[in-house]
PyMOL commands that place a pseudoatom at each C-alpha (Angstrom):
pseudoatom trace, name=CA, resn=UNK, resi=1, chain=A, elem=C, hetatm=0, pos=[-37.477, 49.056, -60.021]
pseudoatom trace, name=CA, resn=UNK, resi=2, chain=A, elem=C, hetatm=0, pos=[-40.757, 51.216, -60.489]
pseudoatom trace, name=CA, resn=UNK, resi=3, chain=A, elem=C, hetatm=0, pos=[-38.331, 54.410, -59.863]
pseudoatom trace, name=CA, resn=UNK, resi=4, chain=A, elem=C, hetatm=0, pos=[-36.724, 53.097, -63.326]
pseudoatom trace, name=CA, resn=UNK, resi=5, chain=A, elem=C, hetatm=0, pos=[-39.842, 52.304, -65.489]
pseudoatom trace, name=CA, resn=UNK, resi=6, chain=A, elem=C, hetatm=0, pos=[-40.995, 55.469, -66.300]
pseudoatom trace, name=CA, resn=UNK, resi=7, chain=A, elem=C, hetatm=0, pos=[-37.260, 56.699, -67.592]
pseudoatom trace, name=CA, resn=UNK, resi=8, chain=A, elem=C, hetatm=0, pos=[-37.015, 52.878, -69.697]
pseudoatom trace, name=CA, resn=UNK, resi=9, chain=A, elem=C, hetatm=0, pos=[-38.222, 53.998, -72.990]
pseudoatom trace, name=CA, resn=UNK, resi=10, chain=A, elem=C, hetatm=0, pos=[-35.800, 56.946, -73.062]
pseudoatom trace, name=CA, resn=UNK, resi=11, chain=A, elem=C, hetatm=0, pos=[-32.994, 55.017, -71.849]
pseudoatom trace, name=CA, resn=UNK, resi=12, chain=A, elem=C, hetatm=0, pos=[-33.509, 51.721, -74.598]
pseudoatom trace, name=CA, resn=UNK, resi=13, chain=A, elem=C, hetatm=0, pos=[-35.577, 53.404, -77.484]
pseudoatom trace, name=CA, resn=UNK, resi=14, chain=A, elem=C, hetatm=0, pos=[-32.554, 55.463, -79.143]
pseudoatom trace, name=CA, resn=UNK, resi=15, chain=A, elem=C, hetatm=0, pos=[-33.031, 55.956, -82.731]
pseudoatom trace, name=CA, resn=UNK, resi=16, chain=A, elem=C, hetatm=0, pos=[-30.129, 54.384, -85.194]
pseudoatom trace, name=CA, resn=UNK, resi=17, chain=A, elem=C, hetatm=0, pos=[-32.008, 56.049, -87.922]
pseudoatom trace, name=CA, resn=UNK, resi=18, chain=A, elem=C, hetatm=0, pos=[-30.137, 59.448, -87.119]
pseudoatom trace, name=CA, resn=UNK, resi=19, chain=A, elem=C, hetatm=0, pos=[-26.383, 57.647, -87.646]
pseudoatom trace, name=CA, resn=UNK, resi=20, chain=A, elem=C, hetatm=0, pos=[-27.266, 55.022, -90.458]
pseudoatom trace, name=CA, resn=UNK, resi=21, chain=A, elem=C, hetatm=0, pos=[-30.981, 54.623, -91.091]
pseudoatom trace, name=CA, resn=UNK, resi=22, chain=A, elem=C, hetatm=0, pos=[-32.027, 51.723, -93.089]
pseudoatom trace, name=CA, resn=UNK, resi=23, chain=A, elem=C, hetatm=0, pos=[-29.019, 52.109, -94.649]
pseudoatom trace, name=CA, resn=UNK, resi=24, chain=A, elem=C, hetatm=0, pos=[-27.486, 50.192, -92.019]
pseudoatom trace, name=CA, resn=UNK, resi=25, chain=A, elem=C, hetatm=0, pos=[-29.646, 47.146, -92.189]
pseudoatom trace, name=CA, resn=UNK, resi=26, chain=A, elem=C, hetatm=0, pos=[-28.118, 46.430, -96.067]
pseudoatom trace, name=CA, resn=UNK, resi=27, chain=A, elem=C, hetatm=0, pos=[-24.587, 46.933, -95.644]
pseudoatom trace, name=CA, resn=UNK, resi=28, chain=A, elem=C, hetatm=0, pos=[-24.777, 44.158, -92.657]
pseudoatom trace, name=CA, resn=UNK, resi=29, chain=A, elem=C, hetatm=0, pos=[-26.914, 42.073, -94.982]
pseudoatom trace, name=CA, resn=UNK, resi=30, chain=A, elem=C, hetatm=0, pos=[-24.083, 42.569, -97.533]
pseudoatom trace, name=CA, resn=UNK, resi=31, chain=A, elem=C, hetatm=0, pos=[-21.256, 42.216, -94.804]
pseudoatom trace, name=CA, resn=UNK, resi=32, chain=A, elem=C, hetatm=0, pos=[-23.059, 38.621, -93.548]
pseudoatom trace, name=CA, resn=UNK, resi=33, chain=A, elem=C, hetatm=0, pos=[-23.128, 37.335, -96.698]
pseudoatom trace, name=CA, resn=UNK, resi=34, chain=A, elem=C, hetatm=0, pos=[-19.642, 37.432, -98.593]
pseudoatom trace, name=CA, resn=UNK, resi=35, chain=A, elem=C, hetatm=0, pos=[-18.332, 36.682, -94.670]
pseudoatom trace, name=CA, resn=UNK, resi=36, chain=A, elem=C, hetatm=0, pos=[-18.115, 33.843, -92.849]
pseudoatom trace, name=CA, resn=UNK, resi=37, chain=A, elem=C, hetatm=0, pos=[-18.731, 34.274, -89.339]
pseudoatom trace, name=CA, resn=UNK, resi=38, chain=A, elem=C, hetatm=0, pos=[-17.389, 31.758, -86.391]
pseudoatom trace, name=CA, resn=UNK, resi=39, chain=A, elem=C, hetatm=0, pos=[-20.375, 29.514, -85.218]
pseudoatom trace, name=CA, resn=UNK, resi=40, chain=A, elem=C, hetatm=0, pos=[-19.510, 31.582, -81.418]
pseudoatom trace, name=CA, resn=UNK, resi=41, chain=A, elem=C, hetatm=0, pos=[-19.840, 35.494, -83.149]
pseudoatom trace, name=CA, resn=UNK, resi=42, chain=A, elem=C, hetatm=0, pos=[-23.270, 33.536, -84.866]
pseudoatom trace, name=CA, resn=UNK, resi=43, chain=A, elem=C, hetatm=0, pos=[-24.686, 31.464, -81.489]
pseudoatom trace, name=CA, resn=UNK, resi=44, chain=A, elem=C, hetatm=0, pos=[-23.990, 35.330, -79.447]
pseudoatom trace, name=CA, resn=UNK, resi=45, chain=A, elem=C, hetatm=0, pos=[-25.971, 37.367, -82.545]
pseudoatom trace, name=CA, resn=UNK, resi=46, chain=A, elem=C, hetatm=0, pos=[-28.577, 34.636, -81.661]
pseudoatom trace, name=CA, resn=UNK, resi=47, chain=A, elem=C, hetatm=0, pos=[-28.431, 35.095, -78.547]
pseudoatom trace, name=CA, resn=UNK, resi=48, chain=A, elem=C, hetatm=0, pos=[-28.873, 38.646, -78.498]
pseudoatom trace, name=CA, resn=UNK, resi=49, chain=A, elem=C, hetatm=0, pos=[-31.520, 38.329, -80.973]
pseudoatom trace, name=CA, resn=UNK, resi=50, chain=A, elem=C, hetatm=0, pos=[-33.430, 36.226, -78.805]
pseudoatom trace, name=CA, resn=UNK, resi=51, chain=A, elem=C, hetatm=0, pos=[-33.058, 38.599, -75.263]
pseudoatom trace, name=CA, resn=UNK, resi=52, chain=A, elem=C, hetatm=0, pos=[-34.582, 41.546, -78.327]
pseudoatom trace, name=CA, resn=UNK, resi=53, chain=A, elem=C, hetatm=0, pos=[-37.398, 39.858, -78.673]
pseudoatom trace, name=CA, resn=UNK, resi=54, chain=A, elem=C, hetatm=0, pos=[-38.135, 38.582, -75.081]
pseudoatom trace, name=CA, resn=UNK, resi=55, chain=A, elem=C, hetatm=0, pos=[-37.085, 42.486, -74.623]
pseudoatom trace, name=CA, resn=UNK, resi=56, chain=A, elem=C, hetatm=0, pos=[-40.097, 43.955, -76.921]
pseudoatom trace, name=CA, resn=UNK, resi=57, chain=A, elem=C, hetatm=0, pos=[-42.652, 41.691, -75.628]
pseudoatom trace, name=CA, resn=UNK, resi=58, chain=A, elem=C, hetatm=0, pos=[-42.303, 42.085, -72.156]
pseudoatom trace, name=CA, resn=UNK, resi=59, chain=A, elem=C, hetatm=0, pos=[-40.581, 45.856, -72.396]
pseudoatom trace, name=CA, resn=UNK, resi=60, chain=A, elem=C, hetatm=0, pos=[-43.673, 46.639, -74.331]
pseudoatom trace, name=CA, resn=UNK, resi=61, chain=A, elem=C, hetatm=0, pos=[-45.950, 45.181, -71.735]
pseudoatom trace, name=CA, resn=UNK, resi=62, chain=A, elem=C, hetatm=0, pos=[-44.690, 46.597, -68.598]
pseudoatom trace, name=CA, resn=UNK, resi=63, chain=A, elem=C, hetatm=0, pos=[-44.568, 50.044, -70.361]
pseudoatom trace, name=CA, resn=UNK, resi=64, chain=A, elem=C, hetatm=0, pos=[-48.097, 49.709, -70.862]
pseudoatom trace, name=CA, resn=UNK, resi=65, chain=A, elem=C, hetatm=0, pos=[-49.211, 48.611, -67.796]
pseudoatom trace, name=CA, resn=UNK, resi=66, chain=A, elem=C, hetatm=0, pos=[-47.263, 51.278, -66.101]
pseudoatom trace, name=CA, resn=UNK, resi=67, chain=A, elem=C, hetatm=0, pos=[-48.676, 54.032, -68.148]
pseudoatom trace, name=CA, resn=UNK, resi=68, chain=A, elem=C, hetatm=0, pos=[-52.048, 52.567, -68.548]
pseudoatom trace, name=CA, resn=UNK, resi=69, chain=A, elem=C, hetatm=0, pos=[-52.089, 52.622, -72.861]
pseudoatom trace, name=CA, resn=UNK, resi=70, chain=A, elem=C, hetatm=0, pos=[-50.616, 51.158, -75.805]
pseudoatom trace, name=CA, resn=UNK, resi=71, chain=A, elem=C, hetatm=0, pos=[-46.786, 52.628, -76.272]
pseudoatom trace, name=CA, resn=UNK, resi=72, chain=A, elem=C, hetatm=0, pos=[-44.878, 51.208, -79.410]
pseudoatom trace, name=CA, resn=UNK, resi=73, chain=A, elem=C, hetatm=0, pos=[-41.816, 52.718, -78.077]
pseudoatom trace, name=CA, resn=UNK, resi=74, chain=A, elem=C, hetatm=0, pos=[-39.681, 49.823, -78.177]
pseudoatom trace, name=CA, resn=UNK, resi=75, chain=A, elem=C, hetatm=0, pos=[-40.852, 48.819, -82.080]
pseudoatom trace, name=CA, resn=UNK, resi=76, chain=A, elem=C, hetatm=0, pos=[-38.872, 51.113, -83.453]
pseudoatom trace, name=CA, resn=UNK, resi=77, chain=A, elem=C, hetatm=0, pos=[-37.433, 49.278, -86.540]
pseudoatom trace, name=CA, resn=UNK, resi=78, chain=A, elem=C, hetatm=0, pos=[-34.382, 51.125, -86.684]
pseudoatom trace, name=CA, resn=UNK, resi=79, chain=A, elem=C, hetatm=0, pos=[-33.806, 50.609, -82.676]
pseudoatom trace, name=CA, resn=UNK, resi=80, chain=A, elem=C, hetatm=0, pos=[-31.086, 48.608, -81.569]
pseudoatom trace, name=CA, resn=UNK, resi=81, chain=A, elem=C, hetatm=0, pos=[-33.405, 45.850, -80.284]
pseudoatom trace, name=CA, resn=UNK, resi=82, chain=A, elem=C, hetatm=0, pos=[-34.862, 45.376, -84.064]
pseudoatom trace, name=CA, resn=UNK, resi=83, chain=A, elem=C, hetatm=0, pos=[-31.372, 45.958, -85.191]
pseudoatom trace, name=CA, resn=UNK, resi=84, chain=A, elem=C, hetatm=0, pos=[-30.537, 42.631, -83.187]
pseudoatom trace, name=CA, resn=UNK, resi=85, chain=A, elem=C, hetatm=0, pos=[-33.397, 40.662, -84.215]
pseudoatom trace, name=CA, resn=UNK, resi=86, chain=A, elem=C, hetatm=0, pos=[-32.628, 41.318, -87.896]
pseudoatom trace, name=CA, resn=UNK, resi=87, chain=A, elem=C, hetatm=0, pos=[-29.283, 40.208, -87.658]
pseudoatom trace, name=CA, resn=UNK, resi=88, chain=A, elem=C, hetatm=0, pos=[-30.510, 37.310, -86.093]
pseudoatom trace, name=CA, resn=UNK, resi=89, chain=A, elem=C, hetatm=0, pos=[-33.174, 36.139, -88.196]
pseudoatom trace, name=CA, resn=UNK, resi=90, chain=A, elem=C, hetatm=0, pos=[-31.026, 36.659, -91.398]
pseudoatom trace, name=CA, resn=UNK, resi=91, chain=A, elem=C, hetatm=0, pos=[-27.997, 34.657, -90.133]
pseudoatom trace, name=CA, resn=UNK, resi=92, chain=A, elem=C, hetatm=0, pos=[-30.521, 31.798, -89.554]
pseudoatom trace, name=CA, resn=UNK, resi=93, chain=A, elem=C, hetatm=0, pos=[-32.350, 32.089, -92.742]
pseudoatom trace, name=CA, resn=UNK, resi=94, chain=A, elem=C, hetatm=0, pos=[-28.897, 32.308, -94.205]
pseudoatom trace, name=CA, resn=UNK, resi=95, chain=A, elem=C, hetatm=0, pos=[-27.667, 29.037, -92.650]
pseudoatom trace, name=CA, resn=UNK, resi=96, chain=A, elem=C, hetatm=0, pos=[-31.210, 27.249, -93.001]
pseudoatom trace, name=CA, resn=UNK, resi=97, chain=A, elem=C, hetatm=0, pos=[-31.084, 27.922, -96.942]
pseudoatom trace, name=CA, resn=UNK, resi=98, chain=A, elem=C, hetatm=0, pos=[-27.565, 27.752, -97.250]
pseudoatom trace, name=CA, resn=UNK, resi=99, chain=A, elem=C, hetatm=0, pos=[-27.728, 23.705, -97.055]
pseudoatom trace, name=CA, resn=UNK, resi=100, chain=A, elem=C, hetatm=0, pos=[-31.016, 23.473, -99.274]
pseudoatom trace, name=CA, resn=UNK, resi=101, chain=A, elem=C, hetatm=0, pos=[-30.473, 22.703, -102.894]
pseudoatom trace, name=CA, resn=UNK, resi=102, chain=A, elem=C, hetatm=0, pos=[-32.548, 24.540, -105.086]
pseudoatom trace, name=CA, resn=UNK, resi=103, chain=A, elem=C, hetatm=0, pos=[-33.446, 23.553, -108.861]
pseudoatom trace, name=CA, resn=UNK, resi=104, chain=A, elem=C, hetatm=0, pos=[-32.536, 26.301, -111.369]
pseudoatom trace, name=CA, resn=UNK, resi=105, chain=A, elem=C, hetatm=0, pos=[-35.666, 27.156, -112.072]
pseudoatom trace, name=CA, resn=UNK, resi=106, chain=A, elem=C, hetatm=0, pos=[-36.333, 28.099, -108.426]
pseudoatom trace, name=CA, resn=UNK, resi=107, chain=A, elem=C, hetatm=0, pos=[-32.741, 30.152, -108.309]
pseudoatom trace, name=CA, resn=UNK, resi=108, chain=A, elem=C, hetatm=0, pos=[-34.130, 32.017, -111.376]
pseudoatom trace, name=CA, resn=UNK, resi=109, chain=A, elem=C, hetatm=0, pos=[-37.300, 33.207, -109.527]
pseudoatom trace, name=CA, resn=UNK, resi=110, chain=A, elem=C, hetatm=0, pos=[-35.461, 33.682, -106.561]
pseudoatom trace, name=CA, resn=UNK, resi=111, chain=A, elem=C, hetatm=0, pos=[-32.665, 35.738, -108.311]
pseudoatom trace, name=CA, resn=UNK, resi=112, chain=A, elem=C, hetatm=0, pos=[-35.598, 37.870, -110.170]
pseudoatom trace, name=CA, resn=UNK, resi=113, chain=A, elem=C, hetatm=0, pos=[-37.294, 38.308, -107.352]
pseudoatom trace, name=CA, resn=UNK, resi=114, chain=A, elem=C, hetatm=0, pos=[-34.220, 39.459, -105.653]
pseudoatom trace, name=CA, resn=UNK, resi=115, chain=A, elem=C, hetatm=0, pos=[-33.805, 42.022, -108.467]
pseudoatom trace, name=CA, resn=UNK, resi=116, chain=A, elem=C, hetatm=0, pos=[-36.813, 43.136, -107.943]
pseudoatom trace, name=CA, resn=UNK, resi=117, chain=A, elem=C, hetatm=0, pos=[-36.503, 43.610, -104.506]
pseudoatom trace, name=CA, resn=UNK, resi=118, chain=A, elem=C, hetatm=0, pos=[-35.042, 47.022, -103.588]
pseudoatom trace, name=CA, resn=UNK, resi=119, chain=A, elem=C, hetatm=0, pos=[-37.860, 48.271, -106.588]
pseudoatom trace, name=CA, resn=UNK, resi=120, chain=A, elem=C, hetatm=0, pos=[-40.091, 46.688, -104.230]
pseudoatom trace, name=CA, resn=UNK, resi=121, chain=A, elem=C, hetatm=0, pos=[-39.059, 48.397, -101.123]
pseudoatom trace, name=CA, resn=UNK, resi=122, chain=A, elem=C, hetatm=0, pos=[-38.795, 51.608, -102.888]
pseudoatom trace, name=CA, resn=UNK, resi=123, chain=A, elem=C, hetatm=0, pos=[-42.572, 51.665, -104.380]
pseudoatom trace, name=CA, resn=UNK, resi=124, chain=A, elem=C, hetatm=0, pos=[-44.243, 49.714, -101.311]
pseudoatom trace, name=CA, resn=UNK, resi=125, chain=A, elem=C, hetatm=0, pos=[-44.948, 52.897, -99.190]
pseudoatom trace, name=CA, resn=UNK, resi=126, chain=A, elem=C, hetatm=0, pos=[-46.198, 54.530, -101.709]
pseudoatom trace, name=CA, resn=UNK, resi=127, chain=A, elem=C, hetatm=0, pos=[-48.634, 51.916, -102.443]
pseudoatom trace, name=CA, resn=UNK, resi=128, chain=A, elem=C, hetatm=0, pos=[-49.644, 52.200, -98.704]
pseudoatom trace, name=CA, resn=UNK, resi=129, chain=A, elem=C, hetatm=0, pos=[-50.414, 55.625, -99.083]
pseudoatom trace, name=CA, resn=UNK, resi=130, chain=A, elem=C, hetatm=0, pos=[-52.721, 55.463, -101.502]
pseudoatom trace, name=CA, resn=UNK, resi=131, chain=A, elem=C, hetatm=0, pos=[-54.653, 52.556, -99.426]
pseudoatom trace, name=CA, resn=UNK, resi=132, chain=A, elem=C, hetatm=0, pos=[-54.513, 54.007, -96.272]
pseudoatom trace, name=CA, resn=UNK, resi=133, chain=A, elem=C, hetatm=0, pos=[-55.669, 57.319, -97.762]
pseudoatom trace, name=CA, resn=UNK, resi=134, chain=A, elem=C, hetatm=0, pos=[-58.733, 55.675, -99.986]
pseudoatom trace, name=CA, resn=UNK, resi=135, chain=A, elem=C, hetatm=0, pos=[-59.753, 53.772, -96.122]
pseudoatom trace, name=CA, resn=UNK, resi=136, chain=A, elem=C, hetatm=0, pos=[-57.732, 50.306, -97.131]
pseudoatom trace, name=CA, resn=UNK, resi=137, chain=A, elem=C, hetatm=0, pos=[-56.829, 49.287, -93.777]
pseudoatom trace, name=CA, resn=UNK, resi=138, chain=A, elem=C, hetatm=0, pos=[-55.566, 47.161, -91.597]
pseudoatom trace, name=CA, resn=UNK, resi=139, chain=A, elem=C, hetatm=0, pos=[-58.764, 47.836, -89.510]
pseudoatom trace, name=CA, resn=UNK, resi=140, chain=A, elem=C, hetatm=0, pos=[-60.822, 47.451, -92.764]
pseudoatom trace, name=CA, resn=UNK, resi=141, chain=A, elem=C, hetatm=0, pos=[-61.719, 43.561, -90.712]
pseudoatom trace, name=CA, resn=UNK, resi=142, chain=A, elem=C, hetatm=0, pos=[-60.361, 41.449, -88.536]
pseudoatom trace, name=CA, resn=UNK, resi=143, chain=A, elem=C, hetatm=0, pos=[-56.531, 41.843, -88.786]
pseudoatom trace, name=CA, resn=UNK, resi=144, chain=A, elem=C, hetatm=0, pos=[-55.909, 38.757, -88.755]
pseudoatom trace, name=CA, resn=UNK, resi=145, chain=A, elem=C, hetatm=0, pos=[-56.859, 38.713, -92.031]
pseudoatom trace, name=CA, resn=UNK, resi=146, chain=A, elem=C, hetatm=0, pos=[-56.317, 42.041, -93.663]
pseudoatom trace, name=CA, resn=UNK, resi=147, chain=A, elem=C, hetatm=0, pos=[-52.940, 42.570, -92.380]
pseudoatom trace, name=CA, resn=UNK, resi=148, chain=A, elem=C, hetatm=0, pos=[-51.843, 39.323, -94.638]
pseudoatom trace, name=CA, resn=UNK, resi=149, chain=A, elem=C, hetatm=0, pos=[-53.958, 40.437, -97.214]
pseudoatom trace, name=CA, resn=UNK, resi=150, chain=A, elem=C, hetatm=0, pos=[-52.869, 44.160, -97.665]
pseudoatom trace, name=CA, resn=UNK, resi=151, chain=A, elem=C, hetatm=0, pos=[-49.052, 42.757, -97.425]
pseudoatom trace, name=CA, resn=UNK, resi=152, chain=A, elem=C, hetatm=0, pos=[-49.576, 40.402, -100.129]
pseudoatom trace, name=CA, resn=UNK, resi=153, chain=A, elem=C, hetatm=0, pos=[-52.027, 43.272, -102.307]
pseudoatom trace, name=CA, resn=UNK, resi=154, chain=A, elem=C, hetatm=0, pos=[-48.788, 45.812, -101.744]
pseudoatom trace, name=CA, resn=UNK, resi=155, chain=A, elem=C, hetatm=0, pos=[-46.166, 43.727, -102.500]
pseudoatom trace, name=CA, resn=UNK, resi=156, chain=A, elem=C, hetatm=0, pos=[-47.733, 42.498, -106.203]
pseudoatom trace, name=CA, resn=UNK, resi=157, chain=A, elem=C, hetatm=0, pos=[-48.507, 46.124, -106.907]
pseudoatom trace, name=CA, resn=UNK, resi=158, chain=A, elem=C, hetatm=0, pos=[-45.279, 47.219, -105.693]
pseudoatom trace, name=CA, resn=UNK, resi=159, chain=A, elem=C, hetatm=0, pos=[-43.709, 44.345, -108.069]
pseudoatom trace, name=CA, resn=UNK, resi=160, chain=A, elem=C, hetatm=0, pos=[-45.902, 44.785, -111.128]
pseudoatom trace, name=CA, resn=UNK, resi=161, chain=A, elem=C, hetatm=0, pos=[-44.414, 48.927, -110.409]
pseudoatom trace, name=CA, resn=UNK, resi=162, chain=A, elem=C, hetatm=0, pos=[-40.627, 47.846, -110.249]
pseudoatom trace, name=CA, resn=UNK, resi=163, chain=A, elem=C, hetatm=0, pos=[-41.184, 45.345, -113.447]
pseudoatom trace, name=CA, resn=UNK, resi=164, chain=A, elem=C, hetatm=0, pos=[-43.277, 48.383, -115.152]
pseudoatom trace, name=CA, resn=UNK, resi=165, chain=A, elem=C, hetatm=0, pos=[-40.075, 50.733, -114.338]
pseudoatom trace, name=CA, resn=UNK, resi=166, chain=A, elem=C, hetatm=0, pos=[-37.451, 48.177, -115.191]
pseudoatom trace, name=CA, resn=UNK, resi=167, chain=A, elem=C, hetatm=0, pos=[-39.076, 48.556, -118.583]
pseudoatom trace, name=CA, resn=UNK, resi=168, chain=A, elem=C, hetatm=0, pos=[-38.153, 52.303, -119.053]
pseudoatom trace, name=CA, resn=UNK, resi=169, chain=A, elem=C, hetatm=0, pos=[-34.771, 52.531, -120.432]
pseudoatom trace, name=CA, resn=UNK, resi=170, chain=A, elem=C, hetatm=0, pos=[-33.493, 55.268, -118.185]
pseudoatom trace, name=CA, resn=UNK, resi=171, chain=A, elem=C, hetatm=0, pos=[-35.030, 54.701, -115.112]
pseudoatom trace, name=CA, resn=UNK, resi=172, chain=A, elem=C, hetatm=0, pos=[-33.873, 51.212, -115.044]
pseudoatom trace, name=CA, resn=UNK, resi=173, chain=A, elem=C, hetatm=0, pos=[-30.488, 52.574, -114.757]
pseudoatom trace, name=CA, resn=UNK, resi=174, chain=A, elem=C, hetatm=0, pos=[-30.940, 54.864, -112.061]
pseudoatom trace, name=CA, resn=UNK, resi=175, chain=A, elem=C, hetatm=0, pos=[-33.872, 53.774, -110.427]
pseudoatom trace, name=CA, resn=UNK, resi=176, chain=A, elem=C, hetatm=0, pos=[-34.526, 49.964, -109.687]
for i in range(1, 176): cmd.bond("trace and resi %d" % i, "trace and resi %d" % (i + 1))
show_as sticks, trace
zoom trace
């Protein structure tokens, strides 16, 4: 076993990124939704999902203990093991809100906010830039506080950007 440790990373931590980046993460978004999978195919994505996890948390750990500092190897968002745990957690969100009935008036902000949402994505990082580079970070205190706060801070700006933009006639077309 300790022959194998130091040649785990390279052996698990592939990149998707170079054959669909996050790409990749919509069109199975797209492909779960307007398909209904079996309750087996659904309880095995689970599954897998769940090994990912158990994967990242104690992969993560033994890397680090074996080379004696932090290595983020295995959080690679476009890895297969965050590939897996996406799937999973959409699937259940999917089925959890599937069976809720919603009043219009929450469908409406959901459905906004779901046109908003690839704006969102889009203008986030760049909103991170600017904090990181002006000293906003998640160090700035305890990160169990800023990292909730900076999300929330990024994702209004990001928003009020995408609604700002969805303003402009021509890069509403071709932008968000």
């Amino acid at each position: 076993m300790n022959a194998l440790i130091p040649h785990f990373p390279n052996m698990i931590a592939f990149s998707l990124s170079a054959v669909s980046g996050y790409i990749g993460y919509y069109v199975t978004g797209y492909y779960f939704s307007i398909h209904n999978l079996r309750k087996s195919t659904k309880n095995v994505i689970y599954i897998i999902g769940g090994i990912s996890i158990l994967c990242v948390i104690f992969g993560t750990s033994i890397i680090c203990l074996h080379e004696n500092i932090y290595n983020k190897v295995l959080y690679d968002h476009s890895g297969p093991l965050f590939l897996f745990i996406s799937f999973a957690v959409f699937i259940l969100f999917q089925n959890i809100f599937s069976k809720i009935y919603f009043p219009q008036k929450i469908i409406n902000i959901i459905t906004h906010l779901s046109n908003c949402s690839f704006g969102i994505y889009l203008s986030h990082w760049i909103i991170l830039h600017i904090f990181n580079t002006i000293g906003i970070k998640s160090t700035l205190f305890n990160p169990l506080f800023s990292i909730p706060c900076i999300t929330i801070v990024i994702m209004i700006c990001s928003y009020i950007i995408t609604i700002v933009v969805k303003k402009i006639p021509i890069l509403k077309e071709y932008v968000v």
